[in-house]
N, C-alpha and C positions, 0 to 999 in steps of 0.2 A: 399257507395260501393267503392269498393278499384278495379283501374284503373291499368294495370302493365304500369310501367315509359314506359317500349318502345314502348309502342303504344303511346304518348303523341306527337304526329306531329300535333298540334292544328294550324287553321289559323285563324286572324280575318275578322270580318267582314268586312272591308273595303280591305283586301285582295281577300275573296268570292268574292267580286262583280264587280272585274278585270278578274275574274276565266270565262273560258267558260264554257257555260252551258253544264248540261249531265256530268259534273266531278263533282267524288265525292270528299267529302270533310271530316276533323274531326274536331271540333268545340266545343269551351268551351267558353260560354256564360253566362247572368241574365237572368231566365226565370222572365221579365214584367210584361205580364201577358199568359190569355188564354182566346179563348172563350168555350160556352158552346160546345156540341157535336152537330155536325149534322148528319144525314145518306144521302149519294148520292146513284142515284140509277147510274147500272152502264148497259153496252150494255145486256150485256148477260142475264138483267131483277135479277138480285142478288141485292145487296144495299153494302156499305161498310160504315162505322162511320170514321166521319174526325172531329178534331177540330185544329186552327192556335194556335200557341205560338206566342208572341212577343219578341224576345232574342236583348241583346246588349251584348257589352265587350267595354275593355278599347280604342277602336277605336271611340270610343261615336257614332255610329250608331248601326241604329235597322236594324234587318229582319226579316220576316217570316217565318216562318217553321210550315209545314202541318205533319201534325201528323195522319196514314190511319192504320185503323181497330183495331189491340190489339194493336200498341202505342197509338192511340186515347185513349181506353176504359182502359188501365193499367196506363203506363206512365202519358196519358194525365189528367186522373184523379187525380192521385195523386198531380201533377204539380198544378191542378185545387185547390185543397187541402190546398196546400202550397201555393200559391198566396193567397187567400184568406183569411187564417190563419196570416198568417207573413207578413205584411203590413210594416214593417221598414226594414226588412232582405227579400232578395228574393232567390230562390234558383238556385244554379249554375247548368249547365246541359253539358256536355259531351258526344257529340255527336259522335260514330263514323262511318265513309261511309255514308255520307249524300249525296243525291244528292241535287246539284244546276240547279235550273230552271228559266226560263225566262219568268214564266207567271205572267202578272202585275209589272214589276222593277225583279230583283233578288231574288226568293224566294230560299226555302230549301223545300226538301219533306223524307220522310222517306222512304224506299223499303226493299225490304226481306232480308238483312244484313245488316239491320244498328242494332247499339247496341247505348241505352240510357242510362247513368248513371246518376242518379239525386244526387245532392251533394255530390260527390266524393270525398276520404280522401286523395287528391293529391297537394303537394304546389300548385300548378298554379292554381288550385280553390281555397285554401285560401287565395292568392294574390291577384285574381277578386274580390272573396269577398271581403275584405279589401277596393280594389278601389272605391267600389262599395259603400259600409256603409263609405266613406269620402267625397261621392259627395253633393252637395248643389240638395235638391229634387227637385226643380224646371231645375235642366238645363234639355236643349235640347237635345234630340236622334233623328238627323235627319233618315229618309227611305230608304235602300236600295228599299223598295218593295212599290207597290201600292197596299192597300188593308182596312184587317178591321180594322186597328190600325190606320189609316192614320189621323184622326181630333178626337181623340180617347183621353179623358184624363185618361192614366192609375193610381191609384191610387196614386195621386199627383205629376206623371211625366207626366210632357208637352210635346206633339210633338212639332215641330218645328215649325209646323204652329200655334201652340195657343200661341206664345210669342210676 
């Protein structure tokens, strides 16, 4: 899916996590991995489906990004998809209006104007890719976040803490 250049004000991850929270952000990252779906029930007795991404970029850190109701069940499926599938290649994701939150280390969440692009026809995503399929599988993506990746071996990539 094809991104127009001028929205392309991408930050990394190691810039997010100087960012105060409650700002949004646009984000071009390696979806790691995912987990499965959960539903949380919410005050008002309704439910909403959430599941976490694990995303890096060439900052060599990871974050979290919660992915709530049709990004969960669209986005997040497809993501789910292609992680699972493409085990040497992972897919790049292009986040825009993210918010950053402060629950457990620096996360990301998704809200009612963020827009997803999964492997977008934009150099800056062939470039990450690229870094991305040159790296040695085993390095380390230390955590901006605390969470469910944290002692997590993703598909032959080490946390930090398993080296």
């Amino acid at each position: 899916m094809d991104i127009p250049q001028y929205l392309s004000r991408f930050k990394t991850i190691a810039e997010i996590n100087s960012s105060p929270a409650k700002s949004t952000i646009d984000l071009l990252a390696i979806a790691l991995s995912i987990t499965a779906p959960s539903t949380i029930g919410k005050s008002d007795s309704t439910f909403n489906h959430k599941r976490t991404v694990l995303l890096t970029d060439n900052s060599t850190l990871c974050i979290e990004e919660t992915l709530w109701g049709a990004f969960s069940d669209n986005e997040g499926k497809l993501l789910s998809e292609l992680c699972a599938t493409q085990t040497s290649v992972r897919p790049v994701v292009a986040i825009k209006r993210e918010k950053i939150t402060s629950f457990k280390g620096t996360t990301l969440a998704t809200g009612p104007n963020t827009k997803i692009f999964i492997d977008p026809n934009i150099t800056e995503a062939n470039t990450l890719r690229a870094w991305f399929t040159s790296l040695d599988s085993t390095i380390a993506y230390p955590s901006v976040s605390i969470g469910k990746f944290e002692e997590t071996d993703i598909v032959g990539i080490k946390s930090s803490s398993q080296l």
